[in-house]
C-alpha positions, -999 to 999 in steps of 0.1 A, spaced: 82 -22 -115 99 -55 -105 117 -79 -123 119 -113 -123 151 -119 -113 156 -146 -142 180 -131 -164 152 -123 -188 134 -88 -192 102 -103 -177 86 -80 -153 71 -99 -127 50 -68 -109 40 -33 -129 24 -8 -106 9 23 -123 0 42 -90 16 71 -66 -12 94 -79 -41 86 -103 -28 70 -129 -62 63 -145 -67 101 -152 -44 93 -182 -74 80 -202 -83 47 -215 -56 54 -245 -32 66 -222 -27 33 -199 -25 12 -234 -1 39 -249 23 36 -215 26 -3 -215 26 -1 -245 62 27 -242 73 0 -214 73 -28 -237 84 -5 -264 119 1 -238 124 -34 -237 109 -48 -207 74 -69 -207 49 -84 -189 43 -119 -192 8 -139 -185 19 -147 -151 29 -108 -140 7 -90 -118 2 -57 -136 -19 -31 -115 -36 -2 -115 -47 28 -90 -81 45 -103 -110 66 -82 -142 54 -84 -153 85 -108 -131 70 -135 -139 37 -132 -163 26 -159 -167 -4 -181 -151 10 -214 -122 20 -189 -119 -12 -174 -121 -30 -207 -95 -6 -226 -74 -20 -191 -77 -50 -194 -66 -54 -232 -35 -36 -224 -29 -58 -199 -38 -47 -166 -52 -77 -142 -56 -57 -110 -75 -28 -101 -73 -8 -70 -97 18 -63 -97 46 -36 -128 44 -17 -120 55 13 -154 60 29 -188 58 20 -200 84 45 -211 114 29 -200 134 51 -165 117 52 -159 119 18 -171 156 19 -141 160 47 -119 146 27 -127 162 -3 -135 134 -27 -153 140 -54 -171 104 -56 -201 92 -37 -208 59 -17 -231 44 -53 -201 51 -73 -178 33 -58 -202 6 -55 -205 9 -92 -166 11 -99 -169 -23 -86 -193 -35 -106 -180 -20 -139 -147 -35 -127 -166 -74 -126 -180 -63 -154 -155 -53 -176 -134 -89 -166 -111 -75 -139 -107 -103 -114 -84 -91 -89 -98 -58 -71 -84 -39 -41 -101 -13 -27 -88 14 1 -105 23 31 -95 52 56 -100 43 95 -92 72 123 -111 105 110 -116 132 137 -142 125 161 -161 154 144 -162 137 110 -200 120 112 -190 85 98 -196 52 115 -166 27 108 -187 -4 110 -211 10 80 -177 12 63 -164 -20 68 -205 -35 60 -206 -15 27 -167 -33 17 -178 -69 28 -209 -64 6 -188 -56 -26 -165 -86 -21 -130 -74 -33 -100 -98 -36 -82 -70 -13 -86 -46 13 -60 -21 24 -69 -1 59 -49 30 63 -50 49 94 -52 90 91 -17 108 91 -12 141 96 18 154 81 27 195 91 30 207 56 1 197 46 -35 215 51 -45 190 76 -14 200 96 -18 233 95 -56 225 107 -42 208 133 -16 226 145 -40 259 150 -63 238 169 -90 235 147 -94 197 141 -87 174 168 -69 142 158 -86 107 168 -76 96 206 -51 65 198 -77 46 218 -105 52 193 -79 47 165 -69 12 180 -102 3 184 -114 9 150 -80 -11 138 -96 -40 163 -125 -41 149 -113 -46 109 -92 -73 118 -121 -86 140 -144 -82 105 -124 -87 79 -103 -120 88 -140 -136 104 -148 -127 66 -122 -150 52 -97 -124 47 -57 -130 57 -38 -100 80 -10 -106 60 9 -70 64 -5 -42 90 -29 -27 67 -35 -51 42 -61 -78 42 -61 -108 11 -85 -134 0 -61 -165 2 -38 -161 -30 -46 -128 -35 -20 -108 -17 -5 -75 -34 28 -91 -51 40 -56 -59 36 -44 -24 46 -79 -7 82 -71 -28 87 -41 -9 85 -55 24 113 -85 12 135 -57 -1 134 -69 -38 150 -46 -59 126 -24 -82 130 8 -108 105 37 -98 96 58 -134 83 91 -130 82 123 -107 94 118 -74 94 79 -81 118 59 -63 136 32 -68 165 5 -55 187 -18 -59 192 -39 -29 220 -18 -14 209 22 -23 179 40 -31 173 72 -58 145 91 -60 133 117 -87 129 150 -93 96 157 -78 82 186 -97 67 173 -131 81 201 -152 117 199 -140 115 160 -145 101 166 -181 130 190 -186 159 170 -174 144 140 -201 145 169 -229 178 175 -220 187 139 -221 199 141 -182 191 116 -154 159 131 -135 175 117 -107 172 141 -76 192 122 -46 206 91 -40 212 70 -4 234 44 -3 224 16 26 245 11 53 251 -28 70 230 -14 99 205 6 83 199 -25 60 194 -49 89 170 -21 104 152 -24 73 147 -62 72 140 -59 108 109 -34 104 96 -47 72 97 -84 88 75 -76 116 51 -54 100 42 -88 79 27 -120 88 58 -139 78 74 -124 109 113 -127 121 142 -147 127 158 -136 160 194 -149 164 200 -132 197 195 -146 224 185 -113 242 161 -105 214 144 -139 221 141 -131 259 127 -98 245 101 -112 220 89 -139 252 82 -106 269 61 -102 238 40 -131 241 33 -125 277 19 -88 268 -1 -105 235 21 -88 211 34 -115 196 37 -152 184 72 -166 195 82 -205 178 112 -210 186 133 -180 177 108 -170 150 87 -140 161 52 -130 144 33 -97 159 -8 -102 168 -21 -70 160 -18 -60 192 16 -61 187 13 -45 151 0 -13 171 33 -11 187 55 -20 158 75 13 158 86 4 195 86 -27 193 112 -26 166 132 -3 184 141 -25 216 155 -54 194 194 -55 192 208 -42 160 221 -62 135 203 -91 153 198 -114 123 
């Protein structure tokens, strides 16, 4: 959640997400606004107040109940409409579902809809990117998010992995597939405004566009995070000893990181160039740098102003790392 920031208790963004929040029930999204509101803080007409569902749980009563608690956004977790894709990744929806979770949504008076799409699967996973990105353009969503595949170790996938028995994506296939979204996608009238996130004009993610200014925000929940501007907390991650440390009347709070000058100016540094507002150099070395940039088609220098092409957005992690700390 973030506030306002006008000395009132105005929410500006509520985000009910970091799992499957819609698995709560029609009564159980009214019932937790409802527990917000009830703790002092509201949402006012002009809050963007979202939602994460999967296309099985989509459905016009659902979307309806949503919308009369106040939700005005959905975003739904396609991923694919391959069969055999969403058989990979063990989804439990097919590719007319999520059509229809679309439809109930437009139905039901939701207006702002996102919807997730995975690029990178193995090479072994039949899917055909392009019938992806065809099938999205059809439905006509306000948003677009385009996640690549990460494989983390401690997770099946890693493990998969790790034995030898998937093979990730090349990171020339996996480039070419980002290519080619940004080649469909913005030709479809859609901004690049962050590196996986596309936008009809004016419909950017608020909640998510906060993150990457650093605006403070309160995570509620297990294993929700939150922060203040100078330090971040996180929660205890395990539902039942986050339940228990509420029954006991304690903080659920499981560590806390306090921001350093330079970890801070990392920070604005990273989150500025993986956005199309870009960054203010005020080195003059950096500036030399980000011409070096330009040359290569990373980037988009105006006068010490940097922006990253997505070229340059496929770099971002080493790109970041050759600008002088503290620059700005």
């Amino acid at each position: 959640m973030r506030h306002s920031g006008h000395g009132d208790s105005e929410l500006d963004t509520i985000y009910l997400g970091g799992g499957t929040p819609s698995k709560l029930g029609e009564s159980g999204i009214r019932d937790l606004l409802a527990s917000i509101r009830a703790a002092g803080l509201r949402s006012g007409p002009a809050s963007e107040v979202t939602i994460e569902a999967n296309p099985e749980d989509v459905s016009l009563a659902a979307v309806g109940a949503w919308v009369r608690a106040g939700v005005n956004r959905l975003s739904i977790g396609i991923q694919s409409f391959s069969p055999p894709a969403l058989g990979w990744m063990h989804r439990t929806h097919d590719a007319d579902q999520a059509a229809a979770a679309v439809a109930a949504a437009r139905a039901g008076g939701m207006e702002n809809v996102s919807v997730d799409l995975i690029y990178a699967l193995p090479d072994t996973v039949s899917r055909r990117w392009s019938d992806d990105l065809d099938r999205v353009l059809g439905l006509e969503p306000e948003h677009v998010s385009v996640y690549g595949l990460t494989i983390e170790p401690q997770t099946p996938l890693g493990r998969w992995t790790a034995r030898g028995e998937v093979a990730p994506q090349t990171e020339d296939r996996a480039a070419e597939e980002f290519h080619v979204a940004h080649e469909r996608l913005t030709a479809a009238g859609y901004e690049h405004y962050e590196v996986s996130n596309y936008a009809r004009p004016g419909r950017r993610s608020r909640h998510n566009s906060a993150y990457w200014r650093r605006v403070p925000y309160l995570g509620i929940g297990p294993s929700a995070h939150s922060f203040d501007g100078a330090a971040r907390r996180w929660n205890v991650a395990a539902y039942a000893g986050w339940e228990a440390a509420l029954a006991r009347g304690d903080d659920p709070v499981a560590g806390v990181e306090q921001l350093t000058a330079d970890e801070r100016a990392a920070e604005e540094t990273y989150l500025g160039l993986r956005t199309d507002a870009g960054l203010a150099l005020t080195s003059a070395r950096d500036v030399a740098t980000a011409r070096t940039w330009v040359t290569a088609g990373w980037a988009v220098l105006t006068g010490d102003h940097v922006r990253l092409t997505p070229e340059g957005w496929l770099r971002l992690d080493a790109l970041v790392g050759s600008l002088t700390p503290l620059s700005h």
